[in-house]
N, C-alpha and C positions, 0 to 999 in steps of 0.2 A: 281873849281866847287863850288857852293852856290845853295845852298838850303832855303826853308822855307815856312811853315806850317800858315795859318793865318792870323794874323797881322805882322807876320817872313818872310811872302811872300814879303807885303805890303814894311817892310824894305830890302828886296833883292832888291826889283824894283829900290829902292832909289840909290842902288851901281852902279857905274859908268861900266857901260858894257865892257870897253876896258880890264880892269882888270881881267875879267871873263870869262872863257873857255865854264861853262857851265851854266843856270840857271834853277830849278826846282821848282815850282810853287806849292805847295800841297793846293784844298778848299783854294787859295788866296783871300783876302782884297786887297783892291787897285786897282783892277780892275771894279770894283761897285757897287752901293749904299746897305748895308743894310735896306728893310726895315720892320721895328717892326708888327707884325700881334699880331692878341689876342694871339694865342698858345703861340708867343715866350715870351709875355711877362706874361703869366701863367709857362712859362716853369723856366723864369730870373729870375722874382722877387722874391719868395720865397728861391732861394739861396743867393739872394745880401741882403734881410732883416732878415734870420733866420742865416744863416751861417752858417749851420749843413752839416751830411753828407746827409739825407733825402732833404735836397735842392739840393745839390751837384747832388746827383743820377738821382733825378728828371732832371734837366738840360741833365744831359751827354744823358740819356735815352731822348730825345728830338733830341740832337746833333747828337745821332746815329742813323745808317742803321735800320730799321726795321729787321733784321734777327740777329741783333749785341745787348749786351748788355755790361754795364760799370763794368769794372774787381774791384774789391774795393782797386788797390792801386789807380787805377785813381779815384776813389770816394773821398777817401783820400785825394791827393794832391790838387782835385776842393775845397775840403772842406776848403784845408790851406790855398790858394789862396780867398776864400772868406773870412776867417778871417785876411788875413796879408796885402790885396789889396783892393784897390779903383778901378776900371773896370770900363772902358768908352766903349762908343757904338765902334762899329770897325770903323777903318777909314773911309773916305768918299773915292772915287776913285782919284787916283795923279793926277797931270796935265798931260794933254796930252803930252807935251816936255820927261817929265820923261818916260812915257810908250813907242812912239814912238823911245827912243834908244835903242830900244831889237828888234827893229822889221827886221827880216832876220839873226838873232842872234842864237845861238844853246838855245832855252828855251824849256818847256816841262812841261806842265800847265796840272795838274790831277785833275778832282773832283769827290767828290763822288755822284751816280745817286742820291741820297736824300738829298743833302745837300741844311739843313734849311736857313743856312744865303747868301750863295753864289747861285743860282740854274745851274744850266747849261744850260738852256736857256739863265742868263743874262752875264752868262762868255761866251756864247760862240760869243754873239755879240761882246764884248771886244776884246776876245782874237782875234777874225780874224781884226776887226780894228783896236787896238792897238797892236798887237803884231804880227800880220800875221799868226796865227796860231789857229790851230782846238785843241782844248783841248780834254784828254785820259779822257775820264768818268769812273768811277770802277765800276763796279753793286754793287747795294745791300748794297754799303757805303752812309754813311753818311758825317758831315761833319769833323768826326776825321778818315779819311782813313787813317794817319801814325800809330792808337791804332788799328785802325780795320780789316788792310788789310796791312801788318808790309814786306811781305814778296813781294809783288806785289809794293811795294811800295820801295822795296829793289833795285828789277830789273829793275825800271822805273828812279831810279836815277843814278843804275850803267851803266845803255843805253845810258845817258850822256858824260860818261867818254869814 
């Protein structure tokens, strides 16, 4: 079983399928393009040039669900991650060769219905192309459904197994 979250997805896709029983897709990278709007980049900048927790927050609160707000160890950990890291944009989407070896494969691609940088309209063309498959939307997530939705999120990987 492999999992991942992100750009944790983007590198799942990259694992060689034959090795892998299950895979779990959480708001995946790699399937395609981000791209930058005013908000997000009202949302980015002031955490990647102040580096505090007030950027940090600002961000997360962007990232999440409208019904969802950021708990302050996750405040925290954006904040140390803005001080201890360089942050590049998300990946671009893999070659096609790469995504096309999952396809008929047991995967299980989740996003959440608000998710800024992935939407589900543009996962869902992917996923049925490249991967043969209809992606689980979560309501009311954003795009940290593993902080937002811990338990839904629990079930959807042990459904794998």
């Amino acid at each position: 079983m492999l999992a991942g979250h992100s750009r944790g997805a983007a590198v799942a896709l990259s694992a060689e399928p034959d090795s892998v029983q299950g895979l779990m897709l959480l708001a995946p990278a790699g399937l395609s393009e981000v791209r930058a709007s005013i908000e997000m980049l009202r949302a980015t900048l002031p955490w990647l040039v102040r580096r505090n927790s007030a950027g940090a927050r600002r961000l997360l609160e962007y990232m999440s669900g409208p019904a969802h707000t950021a708990e302050d160890d996750v405040v925290e950990w954006m904040t140390l991650v803005s001080r201890s890291c360089r942050t590049t944009g998300a990946p671009g989407p893999l070659p096609d060769h790469t995504l096309l070896r999952w396809k008929g494969r047991q995967v299980l691609v989740a996003v959440g219905e608000h998710n800024v940088f992935f939407p589900v309209s543009k996962l869902r063309v992917s996923c049925r192309s490249k991967l043969g498959r209809e992606p689980v939307v979560i309501p009311g997530a954003g795009h940290l459904v593993v902080d937002e939705e811990p338990v839904l999120v629990t079930e959807l990987v042990t459904s794998l197994l």
